[in-house]
Backbone bond lengths (Angstrom), bond angles and torsions (degrees), N, CA, C in turn:
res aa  C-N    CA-C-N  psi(-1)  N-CA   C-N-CA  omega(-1)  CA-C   N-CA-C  phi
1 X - - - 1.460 - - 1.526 108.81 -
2 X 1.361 122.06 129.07 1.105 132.31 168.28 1.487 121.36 -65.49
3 X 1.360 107.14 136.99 1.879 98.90 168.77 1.494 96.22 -107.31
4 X 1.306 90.61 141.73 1.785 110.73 167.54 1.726 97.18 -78.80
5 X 1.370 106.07 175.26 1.576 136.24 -165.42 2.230 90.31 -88.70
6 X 1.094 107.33 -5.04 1.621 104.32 175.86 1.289 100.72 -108.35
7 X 1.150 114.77 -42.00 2.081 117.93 173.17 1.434 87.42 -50.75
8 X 1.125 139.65 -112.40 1.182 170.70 150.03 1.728 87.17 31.90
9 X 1.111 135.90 -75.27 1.661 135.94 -165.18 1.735 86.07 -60.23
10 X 1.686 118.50 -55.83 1.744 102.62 -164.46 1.506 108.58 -51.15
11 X 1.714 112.44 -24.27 1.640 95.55 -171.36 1.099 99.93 -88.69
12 X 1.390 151.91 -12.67 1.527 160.70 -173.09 1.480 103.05 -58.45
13 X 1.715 88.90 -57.40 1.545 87.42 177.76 1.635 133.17 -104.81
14 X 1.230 102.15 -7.72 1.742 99.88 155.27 1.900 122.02 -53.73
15 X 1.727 89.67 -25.27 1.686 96.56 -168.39 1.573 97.27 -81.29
16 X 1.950 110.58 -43.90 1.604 96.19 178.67 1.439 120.96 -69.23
17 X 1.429 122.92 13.37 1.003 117.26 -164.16 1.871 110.00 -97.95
18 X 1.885 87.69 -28.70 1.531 101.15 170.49 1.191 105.40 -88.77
19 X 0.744 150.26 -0.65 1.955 133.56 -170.07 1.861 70.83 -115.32
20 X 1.123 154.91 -37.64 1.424 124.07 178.73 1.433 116.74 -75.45
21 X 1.270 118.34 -20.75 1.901 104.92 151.24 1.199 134.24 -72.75
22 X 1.661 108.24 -40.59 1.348 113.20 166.85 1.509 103.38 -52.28
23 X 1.034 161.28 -67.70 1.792 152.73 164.68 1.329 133.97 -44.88
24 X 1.673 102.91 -5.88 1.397 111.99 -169.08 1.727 95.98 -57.03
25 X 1.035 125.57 158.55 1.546 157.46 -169.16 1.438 110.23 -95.44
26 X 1.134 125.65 -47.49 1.347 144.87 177.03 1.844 104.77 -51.31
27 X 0.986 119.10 -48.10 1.771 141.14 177.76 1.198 124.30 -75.28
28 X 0.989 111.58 101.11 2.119 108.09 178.25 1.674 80.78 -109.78
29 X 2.016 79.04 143.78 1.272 108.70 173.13 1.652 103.72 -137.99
30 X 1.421 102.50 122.19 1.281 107.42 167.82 1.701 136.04 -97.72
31 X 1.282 133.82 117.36 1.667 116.73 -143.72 1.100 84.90 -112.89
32 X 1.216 119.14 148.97 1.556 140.12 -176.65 1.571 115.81 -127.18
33 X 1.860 104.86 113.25 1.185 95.86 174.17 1.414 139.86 -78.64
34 X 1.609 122.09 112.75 1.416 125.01 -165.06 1.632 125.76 -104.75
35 X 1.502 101.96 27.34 1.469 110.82 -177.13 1.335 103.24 -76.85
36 X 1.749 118.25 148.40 1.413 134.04 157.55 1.816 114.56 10.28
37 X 1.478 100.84 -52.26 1.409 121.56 -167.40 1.415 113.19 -72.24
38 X 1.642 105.39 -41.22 1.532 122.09 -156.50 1.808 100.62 -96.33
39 X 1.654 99.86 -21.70 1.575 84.94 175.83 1.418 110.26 -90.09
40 X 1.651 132.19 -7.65 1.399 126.87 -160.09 1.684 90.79 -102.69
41 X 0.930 119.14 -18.77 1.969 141.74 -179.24 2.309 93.17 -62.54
42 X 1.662 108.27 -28.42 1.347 81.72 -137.60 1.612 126.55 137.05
43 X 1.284 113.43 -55.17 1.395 126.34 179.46 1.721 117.52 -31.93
44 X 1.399 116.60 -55.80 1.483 99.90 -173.59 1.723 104.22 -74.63
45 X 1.260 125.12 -32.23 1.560 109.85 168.13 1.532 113.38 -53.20
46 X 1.077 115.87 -20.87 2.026 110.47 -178.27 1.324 106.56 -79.98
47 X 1.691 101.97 -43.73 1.539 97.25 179.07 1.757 118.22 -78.80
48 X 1.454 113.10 10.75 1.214 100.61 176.72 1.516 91.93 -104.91
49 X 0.903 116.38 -39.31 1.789 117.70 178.31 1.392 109.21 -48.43
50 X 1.325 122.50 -61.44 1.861 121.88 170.17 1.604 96.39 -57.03
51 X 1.247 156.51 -68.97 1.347 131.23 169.18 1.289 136.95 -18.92
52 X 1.363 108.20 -49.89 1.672 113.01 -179.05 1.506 108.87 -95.07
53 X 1.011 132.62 -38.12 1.402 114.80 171.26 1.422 116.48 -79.24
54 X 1.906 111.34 -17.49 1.669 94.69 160.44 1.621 115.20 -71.55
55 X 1.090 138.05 -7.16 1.150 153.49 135.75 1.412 136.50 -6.13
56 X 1.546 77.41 -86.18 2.006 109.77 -160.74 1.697 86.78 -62.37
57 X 1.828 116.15 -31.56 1.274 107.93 -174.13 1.292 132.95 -88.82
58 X 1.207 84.84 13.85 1.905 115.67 -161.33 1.679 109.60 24.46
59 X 1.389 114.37 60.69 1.486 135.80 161.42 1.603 107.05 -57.06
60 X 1.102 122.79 123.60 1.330 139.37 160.20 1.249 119.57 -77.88
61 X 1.515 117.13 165.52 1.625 113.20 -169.18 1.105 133.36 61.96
62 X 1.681 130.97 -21.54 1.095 128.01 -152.95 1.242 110.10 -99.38
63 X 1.516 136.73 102.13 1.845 125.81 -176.76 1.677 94.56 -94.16
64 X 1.416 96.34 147.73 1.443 109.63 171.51 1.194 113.29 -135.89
65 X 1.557 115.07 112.81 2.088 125.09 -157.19 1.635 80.36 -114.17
66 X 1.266 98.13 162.59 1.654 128.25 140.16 1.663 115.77 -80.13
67 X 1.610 107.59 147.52 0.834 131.11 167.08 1.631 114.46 -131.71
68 X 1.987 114.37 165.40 1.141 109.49 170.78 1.428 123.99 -87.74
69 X 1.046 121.41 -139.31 1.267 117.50 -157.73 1.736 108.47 -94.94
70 X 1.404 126.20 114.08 0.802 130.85 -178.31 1.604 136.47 -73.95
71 X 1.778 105.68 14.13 1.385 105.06 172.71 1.861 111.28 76.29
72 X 1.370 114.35 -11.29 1.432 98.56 174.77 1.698 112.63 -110.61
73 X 1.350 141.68 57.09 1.198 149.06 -124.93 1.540 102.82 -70.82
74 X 1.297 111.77 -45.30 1.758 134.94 -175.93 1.838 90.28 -59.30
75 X 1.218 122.85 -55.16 1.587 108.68 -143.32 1.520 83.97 -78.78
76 X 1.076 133.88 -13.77 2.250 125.26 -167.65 1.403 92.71 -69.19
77 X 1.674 84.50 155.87 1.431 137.39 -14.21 1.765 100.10 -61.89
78 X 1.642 87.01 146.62 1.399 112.20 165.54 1.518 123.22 -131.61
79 X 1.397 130.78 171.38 1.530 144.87 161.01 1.348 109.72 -160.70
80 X 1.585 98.06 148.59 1.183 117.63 159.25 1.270 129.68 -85.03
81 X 1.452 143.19 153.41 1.259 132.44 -157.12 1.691 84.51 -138.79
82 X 1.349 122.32 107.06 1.184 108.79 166.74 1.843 102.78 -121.62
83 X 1.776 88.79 129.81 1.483 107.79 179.05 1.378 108.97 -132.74
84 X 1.363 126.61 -174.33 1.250 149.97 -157.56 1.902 98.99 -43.36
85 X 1.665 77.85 53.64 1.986 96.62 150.24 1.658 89.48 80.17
86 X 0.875 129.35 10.41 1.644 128.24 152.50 1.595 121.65 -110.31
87 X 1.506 89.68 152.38 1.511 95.94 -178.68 1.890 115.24 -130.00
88 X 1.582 92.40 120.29 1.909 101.11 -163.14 1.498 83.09 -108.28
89 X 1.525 100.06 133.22 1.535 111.85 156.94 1.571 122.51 -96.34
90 X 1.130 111.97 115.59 1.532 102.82 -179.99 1.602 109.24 -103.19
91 X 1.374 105.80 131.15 1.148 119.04 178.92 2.085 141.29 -104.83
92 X 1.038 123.84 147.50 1.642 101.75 176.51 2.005 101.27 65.51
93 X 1.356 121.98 38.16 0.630 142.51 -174.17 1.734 124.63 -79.38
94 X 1.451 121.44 108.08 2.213 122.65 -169.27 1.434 72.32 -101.30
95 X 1.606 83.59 168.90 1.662 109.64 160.57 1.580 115.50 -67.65
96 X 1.725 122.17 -18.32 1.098 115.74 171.19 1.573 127.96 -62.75
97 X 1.507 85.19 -49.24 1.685 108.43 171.50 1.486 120.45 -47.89
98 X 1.704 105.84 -48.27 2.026 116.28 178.35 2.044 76.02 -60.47
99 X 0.544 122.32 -76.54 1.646 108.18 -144.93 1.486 128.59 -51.60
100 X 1.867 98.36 -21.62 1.007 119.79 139.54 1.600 143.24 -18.78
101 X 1.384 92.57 -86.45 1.440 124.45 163.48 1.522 121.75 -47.71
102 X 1.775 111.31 -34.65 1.268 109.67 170.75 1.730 102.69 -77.10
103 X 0.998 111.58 -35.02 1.713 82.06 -166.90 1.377 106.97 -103.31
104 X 1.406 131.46 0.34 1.531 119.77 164.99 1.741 98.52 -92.76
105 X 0.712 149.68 -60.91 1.267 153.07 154.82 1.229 120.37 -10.75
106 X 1.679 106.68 -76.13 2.022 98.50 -168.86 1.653 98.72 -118.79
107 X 1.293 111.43 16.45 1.585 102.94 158.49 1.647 109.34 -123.47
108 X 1.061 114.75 -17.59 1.628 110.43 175.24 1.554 118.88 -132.00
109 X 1.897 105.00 24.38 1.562 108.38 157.54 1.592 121.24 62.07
110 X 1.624 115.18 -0.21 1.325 111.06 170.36 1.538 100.60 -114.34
111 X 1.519 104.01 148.26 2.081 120.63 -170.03 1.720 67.40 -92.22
112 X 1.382 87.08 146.88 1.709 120.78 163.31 1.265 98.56 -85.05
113 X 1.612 131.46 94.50 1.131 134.63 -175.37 1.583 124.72 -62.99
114 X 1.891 110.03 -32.89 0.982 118.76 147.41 1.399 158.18 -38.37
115 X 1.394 102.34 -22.50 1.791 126.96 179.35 1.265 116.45 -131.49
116 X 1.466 116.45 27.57 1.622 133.56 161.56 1.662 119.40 -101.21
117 X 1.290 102.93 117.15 1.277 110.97 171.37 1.811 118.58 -8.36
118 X 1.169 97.28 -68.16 1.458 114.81 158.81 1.611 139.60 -28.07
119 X 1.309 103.20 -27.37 1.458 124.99 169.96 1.410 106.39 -105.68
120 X 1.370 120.86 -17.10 1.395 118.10 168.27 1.949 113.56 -83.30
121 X 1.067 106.56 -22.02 1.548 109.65 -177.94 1.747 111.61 -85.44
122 X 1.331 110.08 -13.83 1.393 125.83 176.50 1.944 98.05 -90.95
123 X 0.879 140.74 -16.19 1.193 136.35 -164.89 1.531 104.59 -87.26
């Protein structure tokens, strides 16, 4: 079956329509690494800790998925914190720390500069 030049624009823009939610600004998504490495590291206790205190605070917007294994085995548990079009890696990561991170982070807008990848490559 052929697509006409109007098929072809509706799928153009059904697709820009998803890659503009997937980026929407409004949405923090935090990804959690859950490879082999990241769950024996720790990982599903972090991701239950960022669950319940994103929770207990009843924070809106915020989805928190699993991911696989992100190739950095030493720094797990890890997550990414992606917010208003940035992306913070937090690294060497307790359940104290995720709870941390939720409320200096996505309730009071400052990255824990200390537990970012980033402060680990400066060390």
């Amino acid at each position: 079956m052929k697509k006409t030049i109007a098929d072809l624009e509706k799928i153009r823009m059904e697709v820009l329509k998803n890659i503009d939610l997937r980026n929407s600004k409004e949405e923090v998504r935090i990804v959690v690494g859950m490879g082999t490495c990241g769950i024996s590291a720790g990982a599903r206790e972090v991701l239950n800790a960022l669950v319940e205190e994103i929770n207990r605070r009843e924070l809106k917007n915020i989805k928190v998925v699993p991911t696989g294994c992100v190739g950095m085995c030493r720094l797990e548990p890890m997550f990414d914190v992606y917010k208003d079009g940035e992306k913070v890696t937090y690294v060497e990561m307790t359940p104290e720390k995720a709870r941390q991170v939720v409320v200096e982070h996505l309730v009071n807008n400052r990255i824990i500069e200390d537990y970012t990848i980033g402060k680990r490559a400066k060390e």
